[in-house]
C-alpha positions in Angstrom: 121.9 83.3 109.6 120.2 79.9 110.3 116.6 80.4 110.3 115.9 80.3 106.0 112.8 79.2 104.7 111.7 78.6 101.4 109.9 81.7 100.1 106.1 80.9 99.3 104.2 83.8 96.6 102.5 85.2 99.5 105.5 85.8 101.3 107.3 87.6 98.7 104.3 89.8 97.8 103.9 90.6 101.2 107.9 91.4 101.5 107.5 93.3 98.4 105.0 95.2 100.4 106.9 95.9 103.5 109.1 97.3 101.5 107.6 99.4 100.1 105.5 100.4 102.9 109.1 101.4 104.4 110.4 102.5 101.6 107.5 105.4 101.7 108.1 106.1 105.0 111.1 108.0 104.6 109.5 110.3 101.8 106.5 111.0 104.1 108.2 112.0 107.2 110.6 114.3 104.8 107.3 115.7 103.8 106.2 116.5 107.9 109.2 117.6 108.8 108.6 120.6 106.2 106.2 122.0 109.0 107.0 120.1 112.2 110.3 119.8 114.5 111.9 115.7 114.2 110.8 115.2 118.0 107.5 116.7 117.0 107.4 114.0 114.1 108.9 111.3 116.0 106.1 112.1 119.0 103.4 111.7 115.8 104.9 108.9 115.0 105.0 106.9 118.5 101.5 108.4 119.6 99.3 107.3 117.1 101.1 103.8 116.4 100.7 103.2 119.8 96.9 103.8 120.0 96.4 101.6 117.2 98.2 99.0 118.3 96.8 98.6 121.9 93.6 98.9 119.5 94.5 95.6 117.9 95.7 93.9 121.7 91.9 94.9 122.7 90.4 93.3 119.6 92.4 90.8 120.0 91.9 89.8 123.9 95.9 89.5 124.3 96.3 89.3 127.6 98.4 92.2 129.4 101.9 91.3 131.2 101.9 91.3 135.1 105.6 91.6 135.6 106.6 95.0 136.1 110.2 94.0 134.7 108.4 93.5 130.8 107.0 97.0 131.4 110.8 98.0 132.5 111.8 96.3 129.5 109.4 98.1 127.0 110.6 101.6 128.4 114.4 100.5 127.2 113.4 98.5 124.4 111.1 101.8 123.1 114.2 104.3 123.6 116.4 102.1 121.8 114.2 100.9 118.9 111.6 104.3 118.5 113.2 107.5 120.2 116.7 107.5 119.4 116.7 106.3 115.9 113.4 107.5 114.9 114.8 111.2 116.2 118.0 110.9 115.0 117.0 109.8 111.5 114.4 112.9 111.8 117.0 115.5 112.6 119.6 113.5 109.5 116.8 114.1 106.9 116.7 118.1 107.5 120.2 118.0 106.2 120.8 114.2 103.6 118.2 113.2 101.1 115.6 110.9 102.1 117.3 108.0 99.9 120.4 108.1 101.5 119.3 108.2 104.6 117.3 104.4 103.4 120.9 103.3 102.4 122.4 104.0 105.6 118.9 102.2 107.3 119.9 99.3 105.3 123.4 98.9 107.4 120.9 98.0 110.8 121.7 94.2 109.5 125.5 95.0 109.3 125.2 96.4 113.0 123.0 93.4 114.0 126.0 91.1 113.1 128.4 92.5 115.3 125.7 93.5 118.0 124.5 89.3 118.3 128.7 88.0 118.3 129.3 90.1 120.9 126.5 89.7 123.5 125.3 86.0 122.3 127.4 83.0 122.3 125.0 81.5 119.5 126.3 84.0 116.6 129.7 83.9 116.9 131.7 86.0 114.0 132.2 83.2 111.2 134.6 83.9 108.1 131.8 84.5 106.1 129.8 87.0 108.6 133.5 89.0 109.0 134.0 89.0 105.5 129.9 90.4 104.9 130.5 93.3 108.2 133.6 94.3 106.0 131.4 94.4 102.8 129.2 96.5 104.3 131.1 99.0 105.9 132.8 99.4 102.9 129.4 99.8 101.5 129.0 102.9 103.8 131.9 104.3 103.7 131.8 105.0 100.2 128.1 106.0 100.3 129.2 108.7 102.9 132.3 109.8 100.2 135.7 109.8 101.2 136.3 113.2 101.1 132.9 113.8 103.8 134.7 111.8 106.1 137.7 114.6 106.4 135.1 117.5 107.5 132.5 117.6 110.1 129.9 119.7 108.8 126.2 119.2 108.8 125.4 117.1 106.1 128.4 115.1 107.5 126.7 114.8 110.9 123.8 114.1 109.5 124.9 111.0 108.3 127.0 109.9 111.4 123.3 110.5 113.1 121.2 108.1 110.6 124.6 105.7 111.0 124.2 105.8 114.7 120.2 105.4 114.7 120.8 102.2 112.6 123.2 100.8 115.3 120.6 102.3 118.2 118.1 99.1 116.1 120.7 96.5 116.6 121.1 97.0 120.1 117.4 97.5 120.2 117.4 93.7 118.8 119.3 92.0 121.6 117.4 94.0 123.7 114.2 92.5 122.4 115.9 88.8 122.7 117.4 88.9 126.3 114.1 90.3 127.6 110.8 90.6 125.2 111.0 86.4 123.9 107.6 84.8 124.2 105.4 87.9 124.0 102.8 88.2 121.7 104.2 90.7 118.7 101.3 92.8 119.1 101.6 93.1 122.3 105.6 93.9 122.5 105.1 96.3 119.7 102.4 97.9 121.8 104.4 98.2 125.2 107.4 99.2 123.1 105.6 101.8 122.0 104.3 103.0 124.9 107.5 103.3 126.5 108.9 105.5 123.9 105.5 107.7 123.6 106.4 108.6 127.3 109.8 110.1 126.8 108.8 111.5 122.8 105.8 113.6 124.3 107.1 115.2 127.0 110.3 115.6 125.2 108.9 117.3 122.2 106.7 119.3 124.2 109.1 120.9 126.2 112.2 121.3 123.4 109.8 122.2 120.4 106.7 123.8 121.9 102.7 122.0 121.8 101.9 119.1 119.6 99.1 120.1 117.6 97.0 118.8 114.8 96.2 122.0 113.4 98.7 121.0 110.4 98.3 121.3 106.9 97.0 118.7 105.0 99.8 117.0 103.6 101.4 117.3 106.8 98.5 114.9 108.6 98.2 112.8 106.1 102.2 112.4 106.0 101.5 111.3 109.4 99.2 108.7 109.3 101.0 107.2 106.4 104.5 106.6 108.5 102.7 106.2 112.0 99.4 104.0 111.2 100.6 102.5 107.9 104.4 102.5 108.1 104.6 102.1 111.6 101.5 100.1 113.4 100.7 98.3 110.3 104.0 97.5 109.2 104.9 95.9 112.5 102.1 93.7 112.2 103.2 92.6 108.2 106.6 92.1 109.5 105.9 89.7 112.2 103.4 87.9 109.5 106.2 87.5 107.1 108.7 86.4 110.2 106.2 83.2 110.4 106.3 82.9 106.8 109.4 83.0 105.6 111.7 83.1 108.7 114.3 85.6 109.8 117.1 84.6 107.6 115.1 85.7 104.6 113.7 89.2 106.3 117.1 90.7 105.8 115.7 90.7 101.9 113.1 93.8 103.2 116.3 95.6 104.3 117.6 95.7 100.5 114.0 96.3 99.2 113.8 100.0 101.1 116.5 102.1 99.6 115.0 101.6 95.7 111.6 103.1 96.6 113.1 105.5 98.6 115.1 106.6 96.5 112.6 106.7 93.8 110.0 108.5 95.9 112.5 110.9 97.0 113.5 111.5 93.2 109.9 111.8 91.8 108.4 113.5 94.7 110.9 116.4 96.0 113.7 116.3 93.1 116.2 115.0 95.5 119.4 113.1 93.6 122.1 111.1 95.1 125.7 111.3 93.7 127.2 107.8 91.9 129.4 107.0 95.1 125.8 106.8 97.6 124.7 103.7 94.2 128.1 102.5 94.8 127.6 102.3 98.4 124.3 100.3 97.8 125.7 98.1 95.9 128.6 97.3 98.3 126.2 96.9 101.0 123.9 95.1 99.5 126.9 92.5 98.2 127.7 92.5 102.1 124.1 91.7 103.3 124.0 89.2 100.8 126.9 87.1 102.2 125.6 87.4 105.5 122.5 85.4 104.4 124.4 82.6 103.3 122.2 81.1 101.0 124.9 82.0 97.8 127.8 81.5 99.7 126.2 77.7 100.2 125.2 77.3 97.0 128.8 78.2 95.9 130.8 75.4 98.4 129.3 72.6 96.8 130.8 73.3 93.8 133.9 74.7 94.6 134.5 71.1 97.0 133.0 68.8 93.7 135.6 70.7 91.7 138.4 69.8 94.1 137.2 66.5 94.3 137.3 65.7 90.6 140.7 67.7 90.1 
């Protein structure tokens, strides 16, 4: 990870927000799927993020792309990044609690490791990167439990779908690199969007019946927590942190989610995890944190003075 800033206040408040803003999300589309199908909820999700963020390219005067390739692009980069995770992380949450399915979110990074080595020649697998990957898929492994991984039932494939959603995002990331660089993040978060609204509508439509807003009231207001706030909003906090702090220190968000999800989930709808999905955590999080480097770094130094003075 090269790009590591020093972290001001503001940006670790406003981290500490995006995490929990994401943490929450995964309690309130639990909460909507009580009533609604995951494509329906996914379709919510897309829609109304999409409106509000074209809202913000209006306000904002960001001038629209001509090329009809960066409109190609948002259709690929929205399947990649909104409909196939979002739905599949939908449909896992019906059968896994909502914390677990934040601990296998948090393995995106892990993904994103393997996804950069092998389609850029800039982040090539290091020791230290290899020896992170392994952490972290030891990390899920043991979240998923040993003995899961002998059956294929449905909380089993529930997981395998929230595992694959998370490495839908990393492809979704060198996606956004070969073919979205130089775009205003409004704007690509717009387009993206909009490219995934088109396949989520029609989709949920036509598998799940209407879309409809005559919903209960936690149900709508589950919505516009994870599609305005947790969706258009936090898209707009994470690129304001990107500036801020960089990208080597965003991969701290990814360890702030599972804790408030799991706590939400706990609080909120009684759900519990078993010791080996804390485990799991942990392992993962040891892994993500030798992938940023910054300890590993700190540890080299010393380990080369030592050698010297021996």
């Amino acid at each position: 990870m090269t790009d590591q800033k020093s972290i001001s206040g503001r940006a670790w408040a406003e981290m500490l927000l995006l995490g929990a803003i994401w943490g929450g999300s995964f309690l309130s589309i639990r909460i909507a799927l009580d009533e609604i199908g995951p494509l329906t909820a996914v379709a919510h999700r897309t829609g109304w993020a999409m409106l509000a963020l074209w809202g913000v390219v209006a306000l904002r005067r960001i001038p629209l792309p001509r090329d009809l390739r960066i409109w190609g692009a948002f259709l690929v980069m929205g399947l990649l990044n909104n409909v196939i995770p979002f739905g599949l992380m939908a449909w896992g949450q019906l059968h896994i609690a909502s914390g677990l399915t934040s601990i296998f979110n948090a393995a995106t990074a892990i993904f994103g490791v393997l996804a950069a080595a092998l389609f850029f020649a800039d982040e090539r697998m290091t020791a230290r990167r290899a020896f992170g990957v392994a952490l972290g898929f030891a990390g899920v492994v043991t979240a998923i439990g040993l003995d899961n991984l002998h059956s294929f039932d449905l909380q089993s494939l529930a997981q395998l779908a929230v595992l694959a959603g998370a490495a839908s995002y990393a492809l979704a990331s060198v996606w956004a690199r070969k073919h979205l660089g130089g775009l205003h993040p409004a704007l690509a978060a717009a387009g993206m969007l909009t490219g995934s609204s088109l396949i989520t509508l029609p989709l949920a439509w036509t598998v799940e019946g209407p879309i409809t807003l005559a919903l209960a009231p936690d149900t709508l207001l589950a919505i516009a927590y994870y599609a305005i706030i947790a969706t258009a909003g936090a898209y707009l906090l994470y690129y304001r942190v990107l500036q801020m702090a960089g990208s080597g220190n965003l991969m701290i968000v990814t360890l702030l989610i599972p804790p408030v999800a799991i706590t939400l989930g706990a609080w909120v709808r009684d759900e519990t995890l078993g010791p080996n999905a804390y485990a799991g955590f942990g392992l993962l999080a040891l892994g993500l944190i030798v992938l940023d480097g910054r300890v590993w770094k700190r540890i080299r130094p010393r380990t080369s003075e030592q050698s010297d003075h021996a």
